[in-house]
C-alpha positions in Angstrom: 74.8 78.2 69.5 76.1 79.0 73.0 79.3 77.7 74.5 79.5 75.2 77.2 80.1 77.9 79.9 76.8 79.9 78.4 78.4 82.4 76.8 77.0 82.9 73.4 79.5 83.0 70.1 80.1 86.6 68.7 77.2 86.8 65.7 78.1 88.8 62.3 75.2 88.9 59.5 76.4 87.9 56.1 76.1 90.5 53.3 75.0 88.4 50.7 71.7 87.0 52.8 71.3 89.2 56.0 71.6 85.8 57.8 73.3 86.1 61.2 75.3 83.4 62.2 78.7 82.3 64.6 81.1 84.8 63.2 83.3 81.3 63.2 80.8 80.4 60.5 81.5 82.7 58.2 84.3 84.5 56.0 85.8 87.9 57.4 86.9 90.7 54.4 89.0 93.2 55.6 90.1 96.7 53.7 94.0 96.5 53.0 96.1 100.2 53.2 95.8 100.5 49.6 91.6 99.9 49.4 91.6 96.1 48.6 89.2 93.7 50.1 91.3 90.9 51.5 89.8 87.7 52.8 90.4 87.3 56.5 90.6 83.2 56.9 91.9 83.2 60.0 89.7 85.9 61.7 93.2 87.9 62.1 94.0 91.1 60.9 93.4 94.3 62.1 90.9 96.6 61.3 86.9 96.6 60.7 85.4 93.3 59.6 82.7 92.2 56.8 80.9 89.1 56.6 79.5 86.2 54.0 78.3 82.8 54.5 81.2 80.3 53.0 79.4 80.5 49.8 80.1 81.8 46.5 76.2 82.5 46.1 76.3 85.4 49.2 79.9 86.4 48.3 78.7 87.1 44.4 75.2 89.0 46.3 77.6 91.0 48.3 79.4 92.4 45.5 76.5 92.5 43.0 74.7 94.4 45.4 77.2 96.9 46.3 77.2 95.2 50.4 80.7 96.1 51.3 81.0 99.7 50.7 77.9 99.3 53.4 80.0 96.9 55.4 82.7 99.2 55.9 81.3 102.4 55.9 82.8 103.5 53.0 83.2 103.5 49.5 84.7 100.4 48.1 85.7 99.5 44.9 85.1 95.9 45.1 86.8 93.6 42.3 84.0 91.8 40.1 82.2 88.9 42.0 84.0 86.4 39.9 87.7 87.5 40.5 86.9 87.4 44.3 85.3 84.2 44.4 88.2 82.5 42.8 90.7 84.4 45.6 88.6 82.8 48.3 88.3 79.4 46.3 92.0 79.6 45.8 92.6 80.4 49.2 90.6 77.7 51.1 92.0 74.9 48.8 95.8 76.2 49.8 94.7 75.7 53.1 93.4 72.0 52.8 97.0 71.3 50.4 98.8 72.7 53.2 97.3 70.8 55.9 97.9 68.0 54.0 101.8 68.9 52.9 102.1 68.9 56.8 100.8 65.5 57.6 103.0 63.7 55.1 106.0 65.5 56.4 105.3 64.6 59.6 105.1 60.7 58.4 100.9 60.8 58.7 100.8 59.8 55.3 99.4 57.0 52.9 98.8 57.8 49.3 97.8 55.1 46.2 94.4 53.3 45.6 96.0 50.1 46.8 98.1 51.5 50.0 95.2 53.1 51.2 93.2 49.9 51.0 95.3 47.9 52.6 95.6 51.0 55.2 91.9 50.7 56.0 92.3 46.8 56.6 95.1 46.9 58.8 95.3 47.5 62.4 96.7 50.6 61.8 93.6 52.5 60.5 93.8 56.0 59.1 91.5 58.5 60.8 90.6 60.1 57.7 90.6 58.8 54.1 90.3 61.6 50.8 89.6 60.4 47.3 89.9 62.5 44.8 86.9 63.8 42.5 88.4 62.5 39.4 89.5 58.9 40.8 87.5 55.8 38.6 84.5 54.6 40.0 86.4 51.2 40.4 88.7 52.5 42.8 86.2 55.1 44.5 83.6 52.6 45.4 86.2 49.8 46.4 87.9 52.0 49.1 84.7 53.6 49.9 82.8 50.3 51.5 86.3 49.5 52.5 85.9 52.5 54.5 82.5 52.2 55.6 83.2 48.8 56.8 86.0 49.8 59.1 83.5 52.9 60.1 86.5 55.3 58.6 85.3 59.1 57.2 85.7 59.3 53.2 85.6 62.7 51.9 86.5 63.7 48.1 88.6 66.6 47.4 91.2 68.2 45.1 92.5 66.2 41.7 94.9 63.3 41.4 97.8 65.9 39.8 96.6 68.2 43.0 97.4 64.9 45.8 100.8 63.8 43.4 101.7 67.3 43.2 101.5 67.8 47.6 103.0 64.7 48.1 105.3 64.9 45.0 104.5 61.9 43.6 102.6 60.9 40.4 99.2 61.4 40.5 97.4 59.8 43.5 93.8 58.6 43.4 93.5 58.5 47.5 95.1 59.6 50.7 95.1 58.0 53.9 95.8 60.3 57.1 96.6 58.4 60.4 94.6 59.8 63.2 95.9 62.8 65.1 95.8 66.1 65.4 96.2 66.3 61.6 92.1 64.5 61.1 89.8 67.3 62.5 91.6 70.7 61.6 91.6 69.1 58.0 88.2 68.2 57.9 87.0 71.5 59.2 89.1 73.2 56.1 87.4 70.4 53.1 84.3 71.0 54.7 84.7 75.0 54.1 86.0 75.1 50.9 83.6 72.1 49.4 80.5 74.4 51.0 82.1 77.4 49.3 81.6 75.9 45.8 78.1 74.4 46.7 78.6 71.0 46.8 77.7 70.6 50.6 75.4 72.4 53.2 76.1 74.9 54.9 78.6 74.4 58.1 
């Protein structure tokens, strides 16, 4: 993909799948001082990068298949796939509770099955609405038309416990976020995480 002015995007292949993509599209290891591979998020810290896709499948490939002692030149003692796939899993959800942590503190907040509904009918719409995977089908499908109706993006995410404990509430079965700067920056980071554990394509 190239950017408005023509300039393409900086390309990195991923490990796992040899699949080059927008190195924005993918998740950047780097080696710490002491020999660790630490998961770069943000694109950041210093020093050589390797590459997956935001997917558990490539990262697990990549380690199985010994990629990131290839990566970096070097030999690396990689942790086992499954110890590194939580750090990233763990990492990415921190990201979406924090984003979220921020919004209510800044007031961009509605939380409860019936606030959020009456949030989506209001005048005052939310820019984003999350549900969370456990909520009843009741509530899920109620706030879901109500949503579609009112032409408001639903995504599902996190727990209850995990929205009540952000908040620090009792367990919530849906969040509201007004519209703002809050909305896209959060969507990018559910988007990530939920194509990290497979349950969307690739972004």
């Amino acid at each position: 993909m190239s950017r408005r002015d023509g300039a393409e995007k900086p390309q990195r292949s991923c490990l796992g799948c040899r699949t080059a993509r927008d190195r924005d599209q993918l998740i950047r290891f780097v080696l710490a001082p002491s020999g660790e591979i630490v998961p770069d998020l943000d694109g950041r810290l210093p020093g050589r990068g390797a590459y997956t896709c935001i997917s558990s499948t490539c990262l697990e490939a990549a380690v199985r298949q010994r990629q990131f002692s290839r990566g970096f030149k070097c030999d690396v003692a990689a942790p086992p796939a499954p110890s590194l796939v939580m750090m990233v899993a763990r990492l990415l959800k921190d990201r979406i509770i924090g984003s979220i942590g921020l919004a209510n503190k800044a007031g961009n907040v509605v939380s409860g099955g019936s606030m959020v509904s009456d949030a989506v009918k209001s005048s005052r719409k939310p820019g984003l609405v999350l549900l969370a995977t456990d909520v009843s089908e009741a509530i899920g499908e109620r706030i879901e038309s109500l949503a579609a109706v009112n032409r408001i993006p639903v995504l599902r995410v996190l727990s209850k416990d995990d929205f009540g404990a952000v908040l620090g509430k009792a367990p919530r079965s849906a969040v509201a976020i007004r519209p703002g700067g809050f909305v896209s920056p959060l969507v990018r980071s559910i988007e990530r995480y939920r194509n990290f554990l497979g349950e969307v394509g690739q972004v």
